[in-house]
N, C-alpha and C positions, 0 to 999 in steps of 0.2 A: 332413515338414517343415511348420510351420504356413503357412499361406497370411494373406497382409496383407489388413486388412479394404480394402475399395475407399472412396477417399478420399469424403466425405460434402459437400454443399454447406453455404458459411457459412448460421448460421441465430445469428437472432436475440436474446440471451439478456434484453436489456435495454436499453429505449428511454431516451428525456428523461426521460419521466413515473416509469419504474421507478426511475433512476440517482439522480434528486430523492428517491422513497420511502425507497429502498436509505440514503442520507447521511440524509436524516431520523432513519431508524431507528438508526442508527449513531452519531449525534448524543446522542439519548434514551437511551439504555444508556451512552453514557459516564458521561453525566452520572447516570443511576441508579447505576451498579456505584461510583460514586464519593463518591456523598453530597452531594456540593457539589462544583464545579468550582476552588473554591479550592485553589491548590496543582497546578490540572491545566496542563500545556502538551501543546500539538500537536505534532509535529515528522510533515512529509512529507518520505519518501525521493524524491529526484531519480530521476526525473522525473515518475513517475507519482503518486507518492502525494502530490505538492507543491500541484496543483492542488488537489487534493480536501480535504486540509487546510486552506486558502483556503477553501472551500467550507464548510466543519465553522466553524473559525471562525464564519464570520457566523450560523451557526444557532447555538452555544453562545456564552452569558454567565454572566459569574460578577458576581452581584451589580449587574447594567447595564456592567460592563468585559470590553474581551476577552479570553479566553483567549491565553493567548500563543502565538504564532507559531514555528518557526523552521523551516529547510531543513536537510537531512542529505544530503551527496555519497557514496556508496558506492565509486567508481569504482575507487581504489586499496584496497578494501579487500576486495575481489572474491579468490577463490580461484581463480580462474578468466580474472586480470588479464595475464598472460604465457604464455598457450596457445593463441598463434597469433591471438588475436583485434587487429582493428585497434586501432590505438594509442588507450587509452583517455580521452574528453575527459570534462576533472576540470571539474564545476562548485564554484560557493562553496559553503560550509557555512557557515550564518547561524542561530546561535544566539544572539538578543540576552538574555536571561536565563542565570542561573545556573542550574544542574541539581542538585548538592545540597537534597536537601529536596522537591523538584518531582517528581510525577508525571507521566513523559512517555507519551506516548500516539504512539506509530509508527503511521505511516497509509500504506500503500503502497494502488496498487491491484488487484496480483492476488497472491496469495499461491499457490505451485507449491512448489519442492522444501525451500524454509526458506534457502535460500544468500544470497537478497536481503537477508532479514532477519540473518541471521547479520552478514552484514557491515556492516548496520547501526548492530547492537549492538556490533560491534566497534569502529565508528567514533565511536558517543555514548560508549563510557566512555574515548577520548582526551581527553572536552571536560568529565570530572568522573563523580562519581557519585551519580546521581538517586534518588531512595527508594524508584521503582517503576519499573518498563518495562511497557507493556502495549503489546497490536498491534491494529488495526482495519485489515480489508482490504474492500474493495468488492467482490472474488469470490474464492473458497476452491476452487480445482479440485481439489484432492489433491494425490498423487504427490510425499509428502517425502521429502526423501532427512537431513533433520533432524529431532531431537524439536523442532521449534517448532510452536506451533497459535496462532490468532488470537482475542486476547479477544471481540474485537466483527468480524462477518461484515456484510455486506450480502446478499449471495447465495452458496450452497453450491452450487456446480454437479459435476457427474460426467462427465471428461473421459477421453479416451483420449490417451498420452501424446506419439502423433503430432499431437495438436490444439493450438493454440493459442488462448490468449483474447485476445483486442485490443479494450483500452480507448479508445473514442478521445470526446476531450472537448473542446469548444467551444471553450476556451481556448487549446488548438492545432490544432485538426481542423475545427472549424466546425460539428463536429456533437456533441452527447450520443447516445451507443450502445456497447454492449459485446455483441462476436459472436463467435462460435466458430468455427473456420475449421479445415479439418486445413489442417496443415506445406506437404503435397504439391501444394497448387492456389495456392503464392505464385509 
């Protein structure tokens, strides 16, 4: 019988100064892989990627205007929404643009088994259908359990699948950091 590795202490993966690099970087490749930002929108999945969208914004302009904004709620659209988990709380989905025609650009913050985004994508083509879908995650741990992969990464890290990543960001934590934790020391 395999023996469980012994849980490992949280360690560090990513400060202020790295989380600013990491959205920099992610920022620049959008706006490369793309040619111009015209035609590009943002959309962050609730909750995590919403911040960080906010964020991306203010570093991307197209032409001195901003790139557009919107919010994507997943909640009901979870595969995973009726298997015993607590009763799921639905935020707004605010998409003030049209998607026909538009390059969306999904920005969550940790990309794991592909199920997030899955239901993402399920949730954007109830609101139309956009020209391109593309994903930018802030960290890339592995372990899909979907063919989805992310256009634009901030950090590729190699996790074990008792570990967790926890994003936590100023805008609701008080802090910028992103740390690895296993499962078994919550």
């Amino acid at each position: 019988m395999p023996s469980t590795p012994a849980p490992t202490e949280p360690r560090e993966l990513l400060n202020a100064a790295g989380i600013a690099a990491a959205l920099d970087g992610l920022a620049r490749a959008i706006a490369d892989s793309n040619g111009s930002l015209e035609g590009v929108a943002l959309v962050g999945i609730r909750t995590g990627g919403l911040e960080l969208a906010v964020r991306l914004q203010r570093m991307m302009r197209a032409g001195g205007s901003s790139v557009p904004l919107g919010a994507i709620d997943i909640a009901l659209y979870r595969d995973d929404v009726f298997e015993g988990l607590p009763r799921p709380e639905v935020g707004p989905t605010e998409l003030p643009f049209s998607l026909p025609g538009k390059i969306i650009v999904l920005v969550d913050d940790v990309l794991y088994t592909g199920r997030t985004v899955r239901a993402a994508l399920d949730a954007l083509v109830d609101f139309g259908r956009p020209r391109a879908v593309q994903l930018a995650a802030l960290v890339d741990r592995g372990h899909r359990e979907l063919p989805i992969q992310a256009d634009f990464v901030g950090l590729r890290v190699v996790t074990r699948r008792e570990e967790q990543v926890k994003v936590l960001l100023v805008e609701r934590d008080g802090v910028d950091r992103v740390i690895l934790r296993d499962r078994s020391l919550e």
